[in-house]
C-alpha positions in Angstrom: 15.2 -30.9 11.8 11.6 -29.3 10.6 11.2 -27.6 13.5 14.3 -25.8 13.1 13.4 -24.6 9.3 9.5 -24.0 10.8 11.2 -21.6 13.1 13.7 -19.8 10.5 10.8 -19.5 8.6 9.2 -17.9 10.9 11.8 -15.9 12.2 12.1 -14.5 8.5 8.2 -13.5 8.3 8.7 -11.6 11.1 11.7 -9.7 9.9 10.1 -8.7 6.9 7.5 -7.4 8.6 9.1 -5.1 11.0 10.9 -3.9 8.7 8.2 -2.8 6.9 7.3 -1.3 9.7 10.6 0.6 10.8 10.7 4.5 10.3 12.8 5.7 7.8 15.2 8.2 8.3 17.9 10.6 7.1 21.4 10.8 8.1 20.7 13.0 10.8 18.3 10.9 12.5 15.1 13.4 10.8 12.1 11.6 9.4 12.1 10.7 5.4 8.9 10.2 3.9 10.1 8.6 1.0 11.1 6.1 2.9 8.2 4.8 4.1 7.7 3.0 7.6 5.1 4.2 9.9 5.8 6.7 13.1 8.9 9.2 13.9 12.4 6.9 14.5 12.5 8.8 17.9 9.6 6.8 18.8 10.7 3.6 17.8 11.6 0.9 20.7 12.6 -1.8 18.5 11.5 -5.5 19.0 10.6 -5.6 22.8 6.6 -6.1 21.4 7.3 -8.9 19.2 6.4 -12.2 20.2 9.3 -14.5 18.9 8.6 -18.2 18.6 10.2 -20.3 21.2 
């Protein structure tokens, strides 16, 4: 049963971090400074760098 909170806790780090992460945008899909992130949302990939734990 601790392995399975380990991994939501995990699994909740993580998504905090990327969404740090994530480009904000406007509704046209345009790049908003204000709302933080890091890169152009064109660019973004989403998760397919992310190691998850197994």
């Amino acid at each position: 049963m601790s392995d399975v909170n380990e991994n939501d806790q995990t699994l909740e780090e993580i998504a905090k971090e990327r969404m740090e992460e994530l480009p904000g945008e406007t509704a046209l899909g345009h790049r908003d400074p204000a709302a933080g992130g890091e890169g152009e949302p064109e660019d973004f990939h989403g998760n397919s760098d992310v190691p998850l734990p197994e």
